[in-house]
C-alpha positions as CSV (number, residue, x, y, z in Angstrom):
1,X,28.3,-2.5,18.6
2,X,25.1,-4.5,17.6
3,X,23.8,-6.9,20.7
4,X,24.7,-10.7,19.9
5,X,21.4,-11.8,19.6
6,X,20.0,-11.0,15.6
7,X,22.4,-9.2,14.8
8,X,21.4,-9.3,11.0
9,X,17.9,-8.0,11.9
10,X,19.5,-5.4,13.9
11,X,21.3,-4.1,10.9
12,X,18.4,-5.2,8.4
13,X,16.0,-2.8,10.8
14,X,18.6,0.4,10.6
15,X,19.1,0.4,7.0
16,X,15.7,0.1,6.5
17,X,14.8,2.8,8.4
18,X,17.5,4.8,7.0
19,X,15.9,4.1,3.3
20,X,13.0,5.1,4.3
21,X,13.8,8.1,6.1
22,X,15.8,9.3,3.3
23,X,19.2,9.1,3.8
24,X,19.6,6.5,1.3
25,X,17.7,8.2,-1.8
26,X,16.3,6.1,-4.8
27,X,19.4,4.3,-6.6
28,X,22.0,5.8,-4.0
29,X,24.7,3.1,-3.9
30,X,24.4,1.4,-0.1
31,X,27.9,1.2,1.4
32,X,30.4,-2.0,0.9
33,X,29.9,-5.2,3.0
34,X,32.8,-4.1,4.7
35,X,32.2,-0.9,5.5
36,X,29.4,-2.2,7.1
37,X,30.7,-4.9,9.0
38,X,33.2,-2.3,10.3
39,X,30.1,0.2,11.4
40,X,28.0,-2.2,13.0
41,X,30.7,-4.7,14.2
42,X,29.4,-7.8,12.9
43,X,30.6,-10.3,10.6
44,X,30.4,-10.4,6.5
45,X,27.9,-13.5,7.3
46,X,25.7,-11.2,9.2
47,X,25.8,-8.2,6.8
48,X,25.0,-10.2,3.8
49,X,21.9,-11.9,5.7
50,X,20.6,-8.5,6.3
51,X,21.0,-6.9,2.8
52,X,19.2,-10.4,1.6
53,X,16.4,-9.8,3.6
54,X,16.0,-6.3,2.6
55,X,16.3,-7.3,-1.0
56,X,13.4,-9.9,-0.9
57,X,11.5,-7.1,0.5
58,X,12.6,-5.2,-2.8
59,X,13.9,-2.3,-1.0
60,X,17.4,-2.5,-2.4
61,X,19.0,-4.8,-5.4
62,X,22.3,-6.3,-6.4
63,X,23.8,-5.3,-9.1
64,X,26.7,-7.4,-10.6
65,X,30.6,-6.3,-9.2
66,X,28.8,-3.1,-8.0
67,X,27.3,-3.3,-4.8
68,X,23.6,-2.7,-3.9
69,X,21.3,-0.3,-4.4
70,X,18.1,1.5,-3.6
71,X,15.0,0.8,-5.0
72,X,11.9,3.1,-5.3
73,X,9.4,2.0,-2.6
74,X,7.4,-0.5,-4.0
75,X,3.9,-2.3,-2.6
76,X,3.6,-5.8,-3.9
77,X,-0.2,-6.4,-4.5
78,X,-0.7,-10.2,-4.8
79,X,-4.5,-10.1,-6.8
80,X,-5.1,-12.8,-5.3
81,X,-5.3,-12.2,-2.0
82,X,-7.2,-9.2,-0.3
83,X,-4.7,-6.8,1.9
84,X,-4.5,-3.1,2.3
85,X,-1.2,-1.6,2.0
86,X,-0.9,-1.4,5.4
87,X,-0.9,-5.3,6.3
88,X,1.1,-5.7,2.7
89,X,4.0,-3.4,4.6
90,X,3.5,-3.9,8.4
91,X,6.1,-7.0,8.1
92,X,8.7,-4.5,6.7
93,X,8.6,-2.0,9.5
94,X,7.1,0.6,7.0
95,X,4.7,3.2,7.9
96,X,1.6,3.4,6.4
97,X,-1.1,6.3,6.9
98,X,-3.8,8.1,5.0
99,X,-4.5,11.7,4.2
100,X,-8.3,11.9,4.3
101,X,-9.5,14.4,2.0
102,X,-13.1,13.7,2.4
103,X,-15.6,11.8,3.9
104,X,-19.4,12.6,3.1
105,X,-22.9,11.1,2.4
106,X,-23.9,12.0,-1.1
107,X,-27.2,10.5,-3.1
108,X,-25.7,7.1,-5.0
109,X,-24.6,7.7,-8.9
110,X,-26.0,4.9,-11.0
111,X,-22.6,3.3,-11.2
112,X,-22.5,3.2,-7.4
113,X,-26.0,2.2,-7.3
114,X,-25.7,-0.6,-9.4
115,X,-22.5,-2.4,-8.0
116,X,-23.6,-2.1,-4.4
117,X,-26.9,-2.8,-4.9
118,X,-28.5,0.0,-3.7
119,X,-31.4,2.2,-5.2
120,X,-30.7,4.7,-7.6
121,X,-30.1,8.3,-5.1
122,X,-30.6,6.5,-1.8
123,X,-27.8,7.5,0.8
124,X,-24.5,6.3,0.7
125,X,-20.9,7.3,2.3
126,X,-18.2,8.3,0.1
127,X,-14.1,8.3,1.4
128,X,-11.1,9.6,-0.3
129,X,-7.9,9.2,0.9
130,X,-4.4,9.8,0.1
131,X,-2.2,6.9,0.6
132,X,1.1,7.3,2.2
133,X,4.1,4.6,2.5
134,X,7.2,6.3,3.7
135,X,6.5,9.4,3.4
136,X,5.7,9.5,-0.3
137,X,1.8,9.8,-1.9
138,X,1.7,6.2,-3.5
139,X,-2.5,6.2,-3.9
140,X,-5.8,8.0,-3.9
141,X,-8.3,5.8,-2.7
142,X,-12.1,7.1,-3.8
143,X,-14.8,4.3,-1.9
144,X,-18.2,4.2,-1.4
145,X,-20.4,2.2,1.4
146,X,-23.4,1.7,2.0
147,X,-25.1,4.1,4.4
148,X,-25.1,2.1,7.4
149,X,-21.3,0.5,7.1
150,X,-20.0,4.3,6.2
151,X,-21.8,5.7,8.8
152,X,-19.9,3.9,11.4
153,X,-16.3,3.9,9.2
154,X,-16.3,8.1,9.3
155,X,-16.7,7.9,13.4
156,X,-12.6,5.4,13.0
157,X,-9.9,6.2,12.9
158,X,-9.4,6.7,9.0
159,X,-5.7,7.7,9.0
160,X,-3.7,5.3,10.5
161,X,-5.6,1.9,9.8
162,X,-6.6,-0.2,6.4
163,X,-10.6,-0.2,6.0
164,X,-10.3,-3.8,5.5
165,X,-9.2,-3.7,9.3
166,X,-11.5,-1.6,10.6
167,X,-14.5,-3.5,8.6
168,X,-13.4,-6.3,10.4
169,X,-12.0,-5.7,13.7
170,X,-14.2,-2.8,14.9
171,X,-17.6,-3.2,12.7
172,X,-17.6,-7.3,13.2
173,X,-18.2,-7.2,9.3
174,X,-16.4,-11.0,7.7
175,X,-15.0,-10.2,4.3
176,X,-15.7,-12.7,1.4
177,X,-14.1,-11.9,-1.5
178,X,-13.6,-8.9,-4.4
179,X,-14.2,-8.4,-7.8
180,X,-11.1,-6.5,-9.3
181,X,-10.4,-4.9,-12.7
182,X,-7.3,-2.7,-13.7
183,X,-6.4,-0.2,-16.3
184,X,-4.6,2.6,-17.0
185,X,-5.8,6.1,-17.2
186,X,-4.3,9.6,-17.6
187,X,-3.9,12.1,-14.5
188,X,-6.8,14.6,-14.4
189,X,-6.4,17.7,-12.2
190,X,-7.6,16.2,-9.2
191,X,-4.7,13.4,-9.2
192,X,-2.2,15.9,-9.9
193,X,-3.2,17.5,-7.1
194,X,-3.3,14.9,-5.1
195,X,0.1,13.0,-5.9
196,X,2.1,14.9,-6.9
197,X,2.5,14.2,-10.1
198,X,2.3,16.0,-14.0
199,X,-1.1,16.5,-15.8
200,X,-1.6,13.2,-18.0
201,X,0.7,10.8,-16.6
202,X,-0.2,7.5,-16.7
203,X,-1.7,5.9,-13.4
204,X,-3.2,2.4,-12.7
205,X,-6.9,2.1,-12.1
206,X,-8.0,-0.5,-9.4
207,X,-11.6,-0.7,-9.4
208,X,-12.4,-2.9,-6.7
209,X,-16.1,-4.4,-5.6
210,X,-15.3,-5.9,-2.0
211,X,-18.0,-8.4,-0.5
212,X,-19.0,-9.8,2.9
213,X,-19.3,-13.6,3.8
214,X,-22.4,-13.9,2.6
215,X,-21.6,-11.9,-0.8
216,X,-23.4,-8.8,0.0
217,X,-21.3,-5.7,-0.9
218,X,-20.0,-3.6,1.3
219,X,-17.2,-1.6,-0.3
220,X,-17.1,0.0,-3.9
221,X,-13.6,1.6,-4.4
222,X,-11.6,3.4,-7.5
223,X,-7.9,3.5,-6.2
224,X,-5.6,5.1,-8.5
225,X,-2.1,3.9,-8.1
226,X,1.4,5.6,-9.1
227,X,2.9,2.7,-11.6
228,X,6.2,3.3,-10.4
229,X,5.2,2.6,-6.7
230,X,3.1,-1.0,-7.5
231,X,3.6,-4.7,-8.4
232,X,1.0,-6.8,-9.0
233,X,1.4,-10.5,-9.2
234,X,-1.2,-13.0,-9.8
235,X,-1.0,-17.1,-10.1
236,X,-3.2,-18.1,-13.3
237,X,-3.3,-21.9,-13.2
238,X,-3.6,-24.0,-16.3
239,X,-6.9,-24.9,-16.2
């Protein structure tokens, strides 16, 4: 029996967790509002509030006269606001971790050179992660700082917090804005490696120039992201 008090997040909490544990697979039918009123004791009020919430967080949907069902894990990336996955799905109760696969100082490449505005070959730090939501490989992150700020990032804690977190709330460092372009590519060998998924698949490119208060840049990342596992949503006003 589920305590009195919230009872709908109480039930909203354990089918979450069972999504994303995997006893509820990817479109796996979630059982009747009654056979879940009658398994956690609460009322039909109480069970609908909780699959509600859990759809506005686009884990499960309603289809018409047949119930609801699971969703593929999704991160919804609002373009205009800056958040790394993991302050995107800390308000779900999802975990969120990185795989690092390297972290190194290499001599800049005239594309890293020129878009954080350092000399062509002078040090710089490089970082590639795996991103993980729920288990699953949803993004590898390739980024590139400046000596001094990647320096510093490689002594953190790189798996279990954002970089925009870390920039922040252990380097001191106030984040201004980005500059962000997407497109699609094709899976090279590295991605497949790296995902999990087949040799020329098509992935979303993020290319992402990140900048400090004052504008200076700090953070030059490619992310490739699995379409499947992203939304995107932007306002575009008028004028």
């Amino acid at each position: 029996m589920v305590s009195n008090r919230y009872k709908y997040v109480a039930v909203r909490d354990s089918l979450r967790d069972e999504i994303v544990r995997g006893v509820f697979s990817e479109d796996d039918k979630l059982p009747s509002e009654s056979a879940l009123e009658a398994r956690f004791g609460v009322s039909r009020v109480t069970v609908r509030l909780a699959l509600d919430e859990l759809r506005k967080s686009g884990l499960i949907e309603s289809r018409q006269g047949k119930g609801y069902f699971v969703r593929r894990l999704q991160v919804v990336q609002d373009l205009g606001r800056l958040q790394g996955v993991g302050e995107i799905m800390a308000p779900l109760g999802i975990d969120v971790r990185s795989e690092v696969i390297e972290q190194c100082e290499l001599p800049a490449s005239a594309e890293v050179q020129r878009n954080l505005g350092v000399e062509r070959g002078a040090p710089v730090v490089r970082i590639s992660r795996v991103r993980i939501v729920g288990g699953a490989a949803l993004s590898y992150d390739v980024s590139h700082f400046p000596i001094e700020i990647g320096q510093k990032l490689m002594r953190l804690d790189l798996g279990r917090n954002d970089i925009f977190a870390l920039l922040e709330g252990e380097l001191g460092i106030e984040i201004g804005y980005a500059d962000i372009t997407l497109n699609v590519v094709t899976a090279d060998d590295v991605l497949v490696r790296r995902l999990g998924i087949a040799k020329g698949d098509p992935l979303v490119r993020i290319v992402r120039l990140t900048h400090d208060r004052n504008g200076k840049p700090i953070d030059f990342e490619h992310l490739y992201a699995r379409p499947d596992s992203f939304q995107f949503r932007v306002r575009g006003p008028r004028w």
